[in-house]
Z-matrix of the N, CA and C atoms (Angstrom, degrees):
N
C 1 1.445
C 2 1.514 1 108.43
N 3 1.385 2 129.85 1 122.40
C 4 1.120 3 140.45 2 179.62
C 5 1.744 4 109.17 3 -100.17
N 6 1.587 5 92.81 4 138.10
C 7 1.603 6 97.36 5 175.94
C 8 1.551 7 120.55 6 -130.60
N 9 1.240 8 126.60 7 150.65
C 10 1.427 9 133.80 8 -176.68
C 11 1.730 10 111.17 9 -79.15
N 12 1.124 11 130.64 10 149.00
C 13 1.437 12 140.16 11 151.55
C 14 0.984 13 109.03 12 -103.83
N 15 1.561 14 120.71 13 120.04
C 16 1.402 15 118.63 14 140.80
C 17 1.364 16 124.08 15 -102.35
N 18 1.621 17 99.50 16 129.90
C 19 1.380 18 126.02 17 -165.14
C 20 1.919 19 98.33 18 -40.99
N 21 1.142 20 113.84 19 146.39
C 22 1.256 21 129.03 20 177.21
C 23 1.651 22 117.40 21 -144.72
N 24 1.472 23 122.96 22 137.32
C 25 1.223 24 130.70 23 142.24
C 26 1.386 25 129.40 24 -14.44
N 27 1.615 26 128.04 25 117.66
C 28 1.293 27 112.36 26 149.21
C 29 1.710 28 112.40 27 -24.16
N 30 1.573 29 116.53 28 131.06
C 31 1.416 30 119.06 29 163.68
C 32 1.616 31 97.10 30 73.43
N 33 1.459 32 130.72 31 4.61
C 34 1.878 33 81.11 32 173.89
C 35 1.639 34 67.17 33 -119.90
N 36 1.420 35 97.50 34 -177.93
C 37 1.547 36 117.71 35 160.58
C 38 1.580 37 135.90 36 -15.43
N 39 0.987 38 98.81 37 112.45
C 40 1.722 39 99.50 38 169.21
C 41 1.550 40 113.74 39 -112.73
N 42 1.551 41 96.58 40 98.65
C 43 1.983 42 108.22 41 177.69
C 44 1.686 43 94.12 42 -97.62
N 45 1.661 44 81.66 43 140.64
C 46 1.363 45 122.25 44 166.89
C 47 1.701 46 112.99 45 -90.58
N 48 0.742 47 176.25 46 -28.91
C 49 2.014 48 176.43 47 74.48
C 50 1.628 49 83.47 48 164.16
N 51 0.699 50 126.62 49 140.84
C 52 1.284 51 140.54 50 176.05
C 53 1.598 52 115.68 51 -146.46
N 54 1.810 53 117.59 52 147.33
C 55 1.515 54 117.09 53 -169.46
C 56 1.776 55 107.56 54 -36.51
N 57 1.666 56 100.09 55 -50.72
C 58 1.306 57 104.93 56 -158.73
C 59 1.866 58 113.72 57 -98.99
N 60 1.127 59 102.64 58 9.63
C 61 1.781 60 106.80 59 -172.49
C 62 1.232 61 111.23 60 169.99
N 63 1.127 62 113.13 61 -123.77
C 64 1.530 63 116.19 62 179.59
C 65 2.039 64 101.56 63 -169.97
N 66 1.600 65 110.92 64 168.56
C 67 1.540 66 116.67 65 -174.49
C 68 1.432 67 81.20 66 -146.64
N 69 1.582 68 104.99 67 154.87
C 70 1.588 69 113.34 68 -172.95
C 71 1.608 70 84.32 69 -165.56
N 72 1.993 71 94.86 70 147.78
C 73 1.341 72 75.69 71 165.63
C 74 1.660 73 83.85 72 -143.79
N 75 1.344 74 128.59 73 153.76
C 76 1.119 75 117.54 74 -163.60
C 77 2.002 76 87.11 75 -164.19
N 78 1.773 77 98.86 76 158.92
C 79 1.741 78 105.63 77 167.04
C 80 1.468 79 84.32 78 -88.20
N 81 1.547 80 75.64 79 128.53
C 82 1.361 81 127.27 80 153.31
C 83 2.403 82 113.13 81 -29.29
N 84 0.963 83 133.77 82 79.84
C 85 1.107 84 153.84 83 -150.41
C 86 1.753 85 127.01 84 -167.04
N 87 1.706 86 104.35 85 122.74
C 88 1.419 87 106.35 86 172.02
C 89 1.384 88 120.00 87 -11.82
N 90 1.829 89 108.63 88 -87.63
C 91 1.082 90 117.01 89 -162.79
C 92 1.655 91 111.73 90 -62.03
N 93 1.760 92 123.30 91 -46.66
C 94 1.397 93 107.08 92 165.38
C 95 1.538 94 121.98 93 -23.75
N 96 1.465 95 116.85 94 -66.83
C 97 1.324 96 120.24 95 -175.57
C 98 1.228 97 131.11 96 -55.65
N 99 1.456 98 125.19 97 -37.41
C 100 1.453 99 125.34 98 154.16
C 101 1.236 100 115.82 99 -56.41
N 102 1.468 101 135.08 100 -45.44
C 103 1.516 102 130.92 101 178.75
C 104 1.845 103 98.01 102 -62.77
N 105 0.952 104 144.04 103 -85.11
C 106 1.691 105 147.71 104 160.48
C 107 1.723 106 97.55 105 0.15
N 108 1.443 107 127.39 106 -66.70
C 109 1.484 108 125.86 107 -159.67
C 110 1.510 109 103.81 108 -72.68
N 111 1.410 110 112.05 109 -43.91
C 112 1.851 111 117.76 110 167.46
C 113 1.596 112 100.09 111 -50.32
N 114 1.511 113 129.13 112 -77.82
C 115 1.360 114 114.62 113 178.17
C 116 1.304 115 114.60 114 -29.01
N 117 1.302 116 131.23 115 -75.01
C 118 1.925 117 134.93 116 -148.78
C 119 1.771 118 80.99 117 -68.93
N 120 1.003 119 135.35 118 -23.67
C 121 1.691 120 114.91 119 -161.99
C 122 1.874 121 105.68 120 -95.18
N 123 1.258 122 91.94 121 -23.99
C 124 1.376 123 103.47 122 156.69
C 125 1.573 124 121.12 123 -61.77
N 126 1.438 125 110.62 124 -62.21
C 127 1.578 126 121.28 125 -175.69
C 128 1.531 127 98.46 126 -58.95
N 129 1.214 128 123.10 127 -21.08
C 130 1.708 129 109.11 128 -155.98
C 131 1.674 130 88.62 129 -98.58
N 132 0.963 131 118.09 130 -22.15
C 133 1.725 132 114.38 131 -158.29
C 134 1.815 133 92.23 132 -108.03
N 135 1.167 134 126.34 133 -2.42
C 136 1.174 135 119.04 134 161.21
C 137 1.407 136 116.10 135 -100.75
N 138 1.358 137 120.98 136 -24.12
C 139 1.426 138 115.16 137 145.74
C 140 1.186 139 146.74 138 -52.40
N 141 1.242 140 113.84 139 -12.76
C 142 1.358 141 134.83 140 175.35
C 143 1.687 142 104.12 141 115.26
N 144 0.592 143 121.72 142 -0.44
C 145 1.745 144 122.43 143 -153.61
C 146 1.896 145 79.99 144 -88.79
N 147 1.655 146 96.78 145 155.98
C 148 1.395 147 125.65 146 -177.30
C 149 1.351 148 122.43 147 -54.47
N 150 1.082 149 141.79 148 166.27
C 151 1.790 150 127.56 149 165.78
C 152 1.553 151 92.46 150 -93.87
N 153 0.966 152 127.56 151 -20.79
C 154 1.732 153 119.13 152 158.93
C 155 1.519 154 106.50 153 -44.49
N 156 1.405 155 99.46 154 -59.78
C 157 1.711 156 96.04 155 -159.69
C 158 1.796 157 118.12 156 -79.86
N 159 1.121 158 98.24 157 -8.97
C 160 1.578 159 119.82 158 151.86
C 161 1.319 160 114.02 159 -70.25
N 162 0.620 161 118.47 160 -34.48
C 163 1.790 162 106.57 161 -166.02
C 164 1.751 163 103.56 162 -104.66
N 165 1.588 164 103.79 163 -28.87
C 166 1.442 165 84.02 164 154.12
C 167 1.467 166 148.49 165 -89.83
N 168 1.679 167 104.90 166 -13.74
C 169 1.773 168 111.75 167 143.17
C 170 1.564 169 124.24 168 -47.23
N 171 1.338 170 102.43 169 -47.08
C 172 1.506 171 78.68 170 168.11
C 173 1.613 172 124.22 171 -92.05
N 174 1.190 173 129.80 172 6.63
C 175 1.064 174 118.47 173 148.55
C 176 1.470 175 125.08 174 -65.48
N 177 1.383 176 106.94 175 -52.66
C 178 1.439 177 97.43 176 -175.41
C 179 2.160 178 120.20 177 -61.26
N 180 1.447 179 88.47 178 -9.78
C 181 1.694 180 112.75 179 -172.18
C 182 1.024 181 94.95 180 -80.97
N 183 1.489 182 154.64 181 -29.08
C 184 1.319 183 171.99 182 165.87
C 185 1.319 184 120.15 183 -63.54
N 186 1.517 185 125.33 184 -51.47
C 187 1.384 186 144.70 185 172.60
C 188 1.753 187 108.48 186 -54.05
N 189 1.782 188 93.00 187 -54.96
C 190 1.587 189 94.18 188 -172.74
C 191 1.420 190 109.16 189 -107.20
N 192 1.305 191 123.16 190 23.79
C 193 1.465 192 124.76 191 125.33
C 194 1.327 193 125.98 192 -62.70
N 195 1.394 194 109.24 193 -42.01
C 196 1.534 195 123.81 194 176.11
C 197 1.542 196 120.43 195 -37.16
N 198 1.452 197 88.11 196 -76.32
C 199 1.639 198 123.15 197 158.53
C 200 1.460 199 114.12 198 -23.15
N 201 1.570 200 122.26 199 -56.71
C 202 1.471 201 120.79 200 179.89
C 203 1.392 202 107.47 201 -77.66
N 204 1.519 203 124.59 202 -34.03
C 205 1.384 204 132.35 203 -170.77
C 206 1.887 205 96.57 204 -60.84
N 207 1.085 206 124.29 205 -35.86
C 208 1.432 207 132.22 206 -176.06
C 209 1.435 208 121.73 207 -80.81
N 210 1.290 209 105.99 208 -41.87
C 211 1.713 210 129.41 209 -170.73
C 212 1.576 211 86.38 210 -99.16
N 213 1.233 212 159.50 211 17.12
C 214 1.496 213 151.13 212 -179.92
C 215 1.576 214 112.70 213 -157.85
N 216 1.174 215 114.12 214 -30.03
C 217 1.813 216 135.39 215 -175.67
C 218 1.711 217 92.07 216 84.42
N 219 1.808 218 98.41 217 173.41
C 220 1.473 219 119.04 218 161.98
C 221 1.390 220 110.41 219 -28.41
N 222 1.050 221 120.43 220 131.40
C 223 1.792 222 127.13 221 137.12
C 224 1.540 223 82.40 222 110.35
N 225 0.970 224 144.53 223 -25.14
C 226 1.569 225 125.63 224 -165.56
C 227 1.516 226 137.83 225 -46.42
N 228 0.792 227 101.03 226 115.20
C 229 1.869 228 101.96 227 -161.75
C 230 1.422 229 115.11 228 -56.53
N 231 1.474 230 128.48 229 101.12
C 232 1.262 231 140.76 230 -153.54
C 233 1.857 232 103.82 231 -111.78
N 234 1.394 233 104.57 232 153.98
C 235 1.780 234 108.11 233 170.67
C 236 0.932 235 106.70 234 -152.48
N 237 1.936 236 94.93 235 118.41
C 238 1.501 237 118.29 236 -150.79
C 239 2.024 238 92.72 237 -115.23
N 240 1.564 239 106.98 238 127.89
C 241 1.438 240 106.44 239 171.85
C 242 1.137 241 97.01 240 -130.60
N 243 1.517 242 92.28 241 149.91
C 244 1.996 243 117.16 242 168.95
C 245 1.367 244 98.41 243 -130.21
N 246 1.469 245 103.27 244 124.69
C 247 1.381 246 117.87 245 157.50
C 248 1.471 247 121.91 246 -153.13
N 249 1.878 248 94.09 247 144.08
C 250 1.270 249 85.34 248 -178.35
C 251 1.822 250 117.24 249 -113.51
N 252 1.564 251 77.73 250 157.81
C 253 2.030 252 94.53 251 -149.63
C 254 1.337 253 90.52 252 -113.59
N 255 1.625 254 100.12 253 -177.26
C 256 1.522 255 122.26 254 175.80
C 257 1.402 256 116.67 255 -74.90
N 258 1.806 257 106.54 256 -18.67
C 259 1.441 258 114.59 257 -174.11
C 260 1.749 259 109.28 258 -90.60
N 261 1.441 260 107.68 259 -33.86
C 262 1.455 261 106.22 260 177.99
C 263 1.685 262 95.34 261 166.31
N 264 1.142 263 88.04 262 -150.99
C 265 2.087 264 103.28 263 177.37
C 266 1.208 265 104.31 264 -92.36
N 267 1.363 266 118.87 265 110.22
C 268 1.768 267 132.54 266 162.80
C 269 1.493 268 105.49 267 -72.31
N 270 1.415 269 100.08 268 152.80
C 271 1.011 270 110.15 269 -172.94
C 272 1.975 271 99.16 270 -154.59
N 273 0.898 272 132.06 271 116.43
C 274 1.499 273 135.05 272 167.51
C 275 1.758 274 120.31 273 -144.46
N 276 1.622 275 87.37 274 134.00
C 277 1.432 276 89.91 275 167.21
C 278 1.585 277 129.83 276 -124.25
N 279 0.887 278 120.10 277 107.20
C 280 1.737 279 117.75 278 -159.75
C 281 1.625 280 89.13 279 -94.67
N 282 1.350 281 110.95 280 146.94
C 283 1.345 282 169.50 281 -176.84
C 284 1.664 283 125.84 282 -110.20
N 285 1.427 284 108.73 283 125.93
C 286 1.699 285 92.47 284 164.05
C 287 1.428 286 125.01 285 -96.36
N 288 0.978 287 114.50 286 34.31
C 289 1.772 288 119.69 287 166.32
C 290 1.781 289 110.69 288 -125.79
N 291 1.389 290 84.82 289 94.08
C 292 1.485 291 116.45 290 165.51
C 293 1.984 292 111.70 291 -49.07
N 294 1.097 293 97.16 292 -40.72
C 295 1.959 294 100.54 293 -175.67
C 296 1.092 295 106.80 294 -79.22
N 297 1.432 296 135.55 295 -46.38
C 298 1.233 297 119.66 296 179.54
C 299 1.619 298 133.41 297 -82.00
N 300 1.513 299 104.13 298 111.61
C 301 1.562 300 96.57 299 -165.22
C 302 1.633 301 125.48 300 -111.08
N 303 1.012 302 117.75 301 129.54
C 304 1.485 303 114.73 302 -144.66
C 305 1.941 304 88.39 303 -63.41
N 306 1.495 305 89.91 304 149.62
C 307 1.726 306 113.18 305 172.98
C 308 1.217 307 105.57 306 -143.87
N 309 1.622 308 96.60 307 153.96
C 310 1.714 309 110.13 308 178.93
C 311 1.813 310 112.59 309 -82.76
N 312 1.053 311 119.49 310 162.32
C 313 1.688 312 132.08 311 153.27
C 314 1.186 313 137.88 312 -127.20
N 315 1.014 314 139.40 313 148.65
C 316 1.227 315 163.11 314 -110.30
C 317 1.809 316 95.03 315 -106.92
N 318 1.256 317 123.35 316 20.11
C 319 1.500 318 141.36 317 -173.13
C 320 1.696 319 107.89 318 -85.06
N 321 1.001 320 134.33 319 82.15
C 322 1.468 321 129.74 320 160.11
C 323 1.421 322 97.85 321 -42.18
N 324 2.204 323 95.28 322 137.08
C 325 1.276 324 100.14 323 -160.06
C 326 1.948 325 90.12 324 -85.94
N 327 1.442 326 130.83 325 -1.87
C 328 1.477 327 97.80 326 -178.88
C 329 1.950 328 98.92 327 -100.04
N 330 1.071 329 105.28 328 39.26
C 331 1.575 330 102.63 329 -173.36
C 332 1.284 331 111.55 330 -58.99
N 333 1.169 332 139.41 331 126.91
C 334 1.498 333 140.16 332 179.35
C 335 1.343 334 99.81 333 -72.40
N 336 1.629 335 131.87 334 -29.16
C 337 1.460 336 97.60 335 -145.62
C 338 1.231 337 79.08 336 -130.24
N 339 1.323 338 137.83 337 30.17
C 340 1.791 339 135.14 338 152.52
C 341 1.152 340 108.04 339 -92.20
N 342 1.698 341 97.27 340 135.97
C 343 1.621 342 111.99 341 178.54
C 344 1.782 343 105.93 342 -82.71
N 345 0.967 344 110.28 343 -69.34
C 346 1.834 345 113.94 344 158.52
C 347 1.608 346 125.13 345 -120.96
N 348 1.129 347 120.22 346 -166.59
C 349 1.409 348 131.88 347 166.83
C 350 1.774 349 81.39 348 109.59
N 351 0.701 350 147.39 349 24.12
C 352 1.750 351 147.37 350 145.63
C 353 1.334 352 114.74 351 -86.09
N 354 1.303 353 132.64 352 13.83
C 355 1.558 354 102.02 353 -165.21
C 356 1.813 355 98.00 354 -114.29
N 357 1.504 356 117.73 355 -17.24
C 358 1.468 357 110.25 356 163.74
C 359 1.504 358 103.63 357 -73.87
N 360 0.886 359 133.04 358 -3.21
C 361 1.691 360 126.59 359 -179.93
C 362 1.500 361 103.77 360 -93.59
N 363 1.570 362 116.54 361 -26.90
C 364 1.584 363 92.44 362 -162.72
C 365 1.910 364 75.94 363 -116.86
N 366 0.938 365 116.82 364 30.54
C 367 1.570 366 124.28 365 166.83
C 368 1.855 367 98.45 366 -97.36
N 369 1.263 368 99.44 367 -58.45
C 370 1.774 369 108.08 368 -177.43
C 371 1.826 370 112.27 369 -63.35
N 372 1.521 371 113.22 370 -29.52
C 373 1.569 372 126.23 371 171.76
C 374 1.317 373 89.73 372 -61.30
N 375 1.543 374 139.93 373 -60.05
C 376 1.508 375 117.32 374 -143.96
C 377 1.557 376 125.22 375 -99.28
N 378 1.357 377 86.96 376 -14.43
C 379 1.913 378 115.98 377 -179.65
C 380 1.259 379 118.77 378 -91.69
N 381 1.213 380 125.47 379 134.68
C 382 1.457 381 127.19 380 169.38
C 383 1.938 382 97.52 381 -82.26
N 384 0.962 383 109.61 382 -46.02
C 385 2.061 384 84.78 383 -172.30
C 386 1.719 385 89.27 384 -137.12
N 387 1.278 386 104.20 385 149.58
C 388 1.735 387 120.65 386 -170.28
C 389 2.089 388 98.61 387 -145.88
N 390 0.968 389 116.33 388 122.25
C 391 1.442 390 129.32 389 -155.34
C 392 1.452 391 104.46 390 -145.80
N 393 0.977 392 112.87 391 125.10
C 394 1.466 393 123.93 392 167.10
C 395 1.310 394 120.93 393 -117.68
N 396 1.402 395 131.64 394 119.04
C 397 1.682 396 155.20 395 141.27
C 398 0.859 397 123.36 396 -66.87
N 399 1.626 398 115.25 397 121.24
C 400 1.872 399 119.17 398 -167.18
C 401 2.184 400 77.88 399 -122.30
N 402 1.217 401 104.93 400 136.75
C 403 1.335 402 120.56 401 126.19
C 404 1.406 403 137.36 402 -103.76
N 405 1.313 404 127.30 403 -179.99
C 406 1.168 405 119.41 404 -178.67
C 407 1.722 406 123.27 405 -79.98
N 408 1.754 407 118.06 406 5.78
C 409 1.245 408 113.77 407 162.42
C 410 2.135 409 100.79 408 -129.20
N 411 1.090 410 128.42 409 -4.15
C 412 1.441 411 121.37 410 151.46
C 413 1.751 412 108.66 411 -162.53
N 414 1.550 413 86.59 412 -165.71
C 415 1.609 414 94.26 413 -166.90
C 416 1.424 415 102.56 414 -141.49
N 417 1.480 416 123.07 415 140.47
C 418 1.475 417 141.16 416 -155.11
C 419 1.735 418 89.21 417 -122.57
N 420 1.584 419 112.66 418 109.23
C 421 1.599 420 122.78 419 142.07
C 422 1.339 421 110.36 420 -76.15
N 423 1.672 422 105.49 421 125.60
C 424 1.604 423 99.45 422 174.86
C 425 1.962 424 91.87 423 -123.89
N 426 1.477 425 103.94 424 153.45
C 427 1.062 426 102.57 425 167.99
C 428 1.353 427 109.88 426 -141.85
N 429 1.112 428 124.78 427 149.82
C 430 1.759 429 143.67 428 -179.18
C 431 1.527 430 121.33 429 -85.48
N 432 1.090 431 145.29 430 77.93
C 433 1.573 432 139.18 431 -175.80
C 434 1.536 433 105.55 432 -89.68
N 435 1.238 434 101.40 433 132.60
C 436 1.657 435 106.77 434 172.02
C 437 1.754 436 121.06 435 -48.79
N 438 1.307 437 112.41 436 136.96
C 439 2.017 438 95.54 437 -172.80
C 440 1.496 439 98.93 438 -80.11
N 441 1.281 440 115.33 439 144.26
C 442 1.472 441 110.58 440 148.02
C 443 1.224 442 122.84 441 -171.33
């Protein structure tokens, strides 16, 4: 399997294009993540896939960025893949903190007066399967979205 580089900046993103998606690994940062969610919403909507199903990869790509941005702090050097499978739209972001493992709370997702603790809930609303892999130097959230 052969993959593309596109040239990148010290500090922003370094994407790979790959047959089936794309791998990036970039610190953890605002603007990184909007440039990354424009790519995959691109790749998904030139595949044929929905602007629904775009917009909910990068949501859920957003959530568990979140997640590492909290469990790792700002800047953390993250590796973010999209691919698409037989099961649906992958989506994973691995992390180097193996101990901290994302959990849900007790937050109704239309709560007016919660700031977060919704985003594994509307991660589990949009995904058919969400899986986490710890090694002994990080840990990979993968999640499954239906294609369409």
């Amino acid at each position: 399997m052969s993959s593309e580089r596109i040239q990148s900046p010290e500090g922003r993103p370094a994407v790979w294009l790959e047959p089936n998606g794309l791998r990036a690994s970039m610190p953890a940062d605002a603007m990184n993540l909007r440039g990354v969610r424009r790519l995959i919403a691109r790749i998904l909507m030139a595949e044929g896939l929905s602007v629904e199903t775009a917009d909910a990869a990068c949501l859920v790509l957003s959530e568990l960025v979140g997640n590492a941005v909290r469990a790792c702090g700002d800047g953390v050097l993250l590796t973010i893949e999209l691919r698409l499978a037989d099961e649906g739209v992958v989506v994973a972001v691995t992390d180097p903190d193996p101990s901290r493992l994302p959990h849900t709370t007790d937050t109704a997702l239309d709560s007016a007066e919660a700031e977060s603790g919704r985003g594994l809930a509307l991660i589990d609303a949009l995904c058919t399967e969400v899986s986490v892999r710890t090694t002994s130097v990080d840990k990979q959230v993968r999640c499954v979205l239906p294609a369409a």
